[in-house]
C-alpha positions in Angstrom: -66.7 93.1 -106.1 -63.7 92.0 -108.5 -60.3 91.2 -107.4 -57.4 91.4 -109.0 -53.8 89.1 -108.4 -50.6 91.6 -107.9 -47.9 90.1 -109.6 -45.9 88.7 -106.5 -44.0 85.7 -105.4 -45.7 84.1 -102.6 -43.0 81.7 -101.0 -40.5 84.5 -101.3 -43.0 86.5 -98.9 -44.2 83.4 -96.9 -40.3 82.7 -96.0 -39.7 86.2 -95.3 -42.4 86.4 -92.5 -41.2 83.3 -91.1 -37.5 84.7 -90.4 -39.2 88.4 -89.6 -41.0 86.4 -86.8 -38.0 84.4 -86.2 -40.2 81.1 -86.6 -38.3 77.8 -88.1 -38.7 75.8 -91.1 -39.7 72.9 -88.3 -42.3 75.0 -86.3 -44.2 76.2 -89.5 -44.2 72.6 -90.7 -45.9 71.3 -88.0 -48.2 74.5 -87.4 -49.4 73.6 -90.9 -49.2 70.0 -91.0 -46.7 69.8 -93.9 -43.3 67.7 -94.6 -40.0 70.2 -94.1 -39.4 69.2 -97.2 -42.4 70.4 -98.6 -41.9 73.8 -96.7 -38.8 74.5 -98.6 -40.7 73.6 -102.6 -43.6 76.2 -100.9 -40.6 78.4 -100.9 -39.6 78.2 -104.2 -43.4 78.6 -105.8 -45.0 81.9 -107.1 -48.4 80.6 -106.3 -49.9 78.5 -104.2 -53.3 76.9 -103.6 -56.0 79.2 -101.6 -56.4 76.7 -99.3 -52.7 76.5 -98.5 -52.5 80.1 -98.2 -55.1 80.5 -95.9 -53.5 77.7 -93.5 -50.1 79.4 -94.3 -52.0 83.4 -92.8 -53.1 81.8 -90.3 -50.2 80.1 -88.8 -48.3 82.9 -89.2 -50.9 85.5 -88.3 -50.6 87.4 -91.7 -53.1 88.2 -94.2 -51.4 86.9 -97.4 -54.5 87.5 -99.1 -54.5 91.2 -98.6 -51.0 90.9 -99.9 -51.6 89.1 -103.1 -55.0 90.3 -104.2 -56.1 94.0 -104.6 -60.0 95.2 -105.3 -60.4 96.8 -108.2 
């Protein structure tokens, strides 16, 4: 099985399933353990560390990976 990354922004998606869920910058900080400050740079990044990203799907009960990766 071989994956392949899609060519996406991840904080642009992150921050746009926050606001789709109406959630706030100080609720998701807090689900994931994280500095508000440091919510907003996650924002701003095209990537972000599998580990993060994982914490980040399940907080907001998305699949991020399914979002970013494709099987090829």
């Amino acid at each position: 099985m071989k994956f392949l990354m899609k060519d996406v922004h991840i904080g642009n998606m992150i921050h746009e399933e926050l606001l789709r869920q109406g959630r706030t910058v100080n609720w998701f900080a807090k689900e994931i353990y994280c500095e508000k400050s440091n919510i907003y740079k996650m924002f701003k990044r095209k990537s972000i560390d599998l580990a993060q990203l994982i914490k980040v799907s399940n907080a907001l009960d998305h699949n991020f990976l399914r979002d970013c990766y494709e099987e090829v």
